[in-house]
DOMARRO-222652 format. One record per residue (C-alpha): x, y, z; residue in three letters; residue number from 0. Coordinates in nm, 3 decimals, decimal comma, padded with zeros to 5 digits, always signed. Example, Ala and Ser with C-alpha at 12.3 -4.5 7.8 and 13.67 -1.06 7.14 Angstrom:
2
+---------+---------+---------+------+------+
!      px !      py !      pz ! resn ! resi !
+---------+---------+---------+------+------+
! +01,230 ! -00,450 ! +00,780 !  ALA !    0 !
! +01,367 ! -00,106 ! +00,714 !  SER !    1 !
+---------+---------+---------+------+------+
***
This chain:
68
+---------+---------+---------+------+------+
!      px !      py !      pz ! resn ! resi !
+---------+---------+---------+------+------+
! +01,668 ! +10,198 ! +11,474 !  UNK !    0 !
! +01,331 ! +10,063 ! +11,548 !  UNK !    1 !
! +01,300 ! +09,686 ! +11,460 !  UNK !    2 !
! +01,037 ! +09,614 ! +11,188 !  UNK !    3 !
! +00,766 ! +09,429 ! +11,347 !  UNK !    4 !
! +00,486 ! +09,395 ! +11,111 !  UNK !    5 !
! +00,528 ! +09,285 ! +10,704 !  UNK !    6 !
! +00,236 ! +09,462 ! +10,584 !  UNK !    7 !
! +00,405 ! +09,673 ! +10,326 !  UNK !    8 !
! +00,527 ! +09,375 ! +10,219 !  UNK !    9 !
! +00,202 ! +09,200 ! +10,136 !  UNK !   10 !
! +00,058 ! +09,483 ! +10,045 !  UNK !   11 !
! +00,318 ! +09,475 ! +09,730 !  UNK !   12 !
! +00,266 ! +09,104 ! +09,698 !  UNK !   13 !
! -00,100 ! +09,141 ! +09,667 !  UNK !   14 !
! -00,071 ! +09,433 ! +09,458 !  UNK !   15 !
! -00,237 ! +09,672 ! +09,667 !  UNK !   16 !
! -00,176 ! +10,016 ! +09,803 !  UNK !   17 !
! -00,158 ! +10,186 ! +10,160 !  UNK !   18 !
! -00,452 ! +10,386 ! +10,079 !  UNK !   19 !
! -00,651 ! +10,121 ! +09,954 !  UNK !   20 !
! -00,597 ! +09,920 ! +10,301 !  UNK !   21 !
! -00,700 ! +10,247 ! +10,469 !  UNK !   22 !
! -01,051 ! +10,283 ! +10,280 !  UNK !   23 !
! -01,072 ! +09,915 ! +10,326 !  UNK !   24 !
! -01,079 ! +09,962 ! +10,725 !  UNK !   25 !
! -01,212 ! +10,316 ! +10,778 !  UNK !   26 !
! -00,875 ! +10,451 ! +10,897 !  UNK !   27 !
! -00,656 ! +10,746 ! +10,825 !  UNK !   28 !
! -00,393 ! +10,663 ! +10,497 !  UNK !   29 !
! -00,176 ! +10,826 ! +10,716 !  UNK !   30 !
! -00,250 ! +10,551 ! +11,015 !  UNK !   31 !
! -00,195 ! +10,296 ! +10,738 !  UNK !   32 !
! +00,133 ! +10,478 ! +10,680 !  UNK !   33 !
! +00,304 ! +10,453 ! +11,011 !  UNK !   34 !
! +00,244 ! +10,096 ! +11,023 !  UNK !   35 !
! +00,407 ! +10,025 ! +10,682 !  UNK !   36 !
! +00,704 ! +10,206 ! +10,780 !  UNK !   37 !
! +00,662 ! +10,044 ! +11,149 !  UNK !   38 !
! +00,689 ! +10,332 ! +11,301 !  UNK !   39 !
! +00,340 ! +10,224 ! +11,492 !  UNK !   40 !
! +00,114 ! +09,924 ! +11,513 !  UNK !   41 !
! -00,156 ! +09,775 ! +11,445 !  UNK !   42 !
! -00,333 ! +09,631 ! +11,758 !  UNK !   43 !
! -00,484 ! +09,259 ! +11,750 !  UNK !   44 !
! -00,821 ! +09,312 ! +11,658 !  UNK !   45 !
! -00,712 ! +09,552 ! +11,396 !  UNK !   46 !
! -00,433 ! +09,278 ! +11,262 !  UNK !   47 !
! -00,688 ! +08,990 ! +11,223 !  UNK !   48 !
! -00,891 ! +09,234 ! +11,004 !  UNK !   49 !
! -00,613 ! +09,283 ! +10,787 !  UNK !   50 !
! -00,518 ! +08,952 ! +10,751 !  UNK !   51 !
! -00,891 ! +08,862 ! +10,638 !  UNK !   52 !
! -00,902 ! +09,178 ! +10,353 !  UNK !   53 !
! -00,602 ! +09,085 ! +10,248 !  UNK !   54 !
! -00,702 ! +08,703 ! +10,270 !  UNK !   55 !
! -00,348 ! +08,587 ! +10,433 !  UNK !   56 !
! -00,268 ! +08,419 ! +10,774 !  UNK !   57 !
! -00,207 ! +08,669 ! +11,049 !  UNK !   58 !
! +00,120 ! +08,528 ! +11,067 !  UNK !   59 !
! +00,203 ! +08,590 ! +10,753 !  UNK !   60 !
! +00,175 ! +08,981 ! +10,856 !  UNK !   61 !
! +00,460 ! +08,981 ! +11,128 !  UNK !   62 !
! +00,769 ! +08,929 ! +11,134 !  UNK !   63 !
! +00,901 ! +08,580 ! +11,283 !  UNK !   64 !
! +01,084 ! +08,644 ! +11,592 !  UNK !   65 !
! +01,275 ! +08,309 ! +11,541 !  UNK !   66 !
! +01,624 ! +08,333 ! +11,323 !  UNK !   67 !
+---------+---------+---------+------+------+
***
């Protein structure tokens, strides 16, 4: 089972917004936006610090801690 890196699904919800709306936000494919919801890809860096300022959250608060 691949480990769930990224929370953006998760403030995506908390900020009421949808998948699709992120995608027309960045110019990407929905179904780019998709795969990284369901971590099934990522996001690289650059692409991660624009998501944390559209969504207006640290970048931190879009991964996963790594520390239990």
């Amino acid at each position: 089972m691949a480990e769930d890196i990224n929370r953006i699904k998760v403030v995506l919800v908390e900020k009421k917004r949808t998948g699709k709306w992120l995608a027309e936000e960045l110019g990407k494919d929905p179904a780019t936006v998709s795969k990284w919801c369901t971590n099934t890809s990522q996001p690289d860096l650059p692409t991660l610090t624009k998501i944390a300022n559209i969504l207006d959250v640290d970048i931190k608060d879009l991964l996963n801690s790594t520390k239990q």
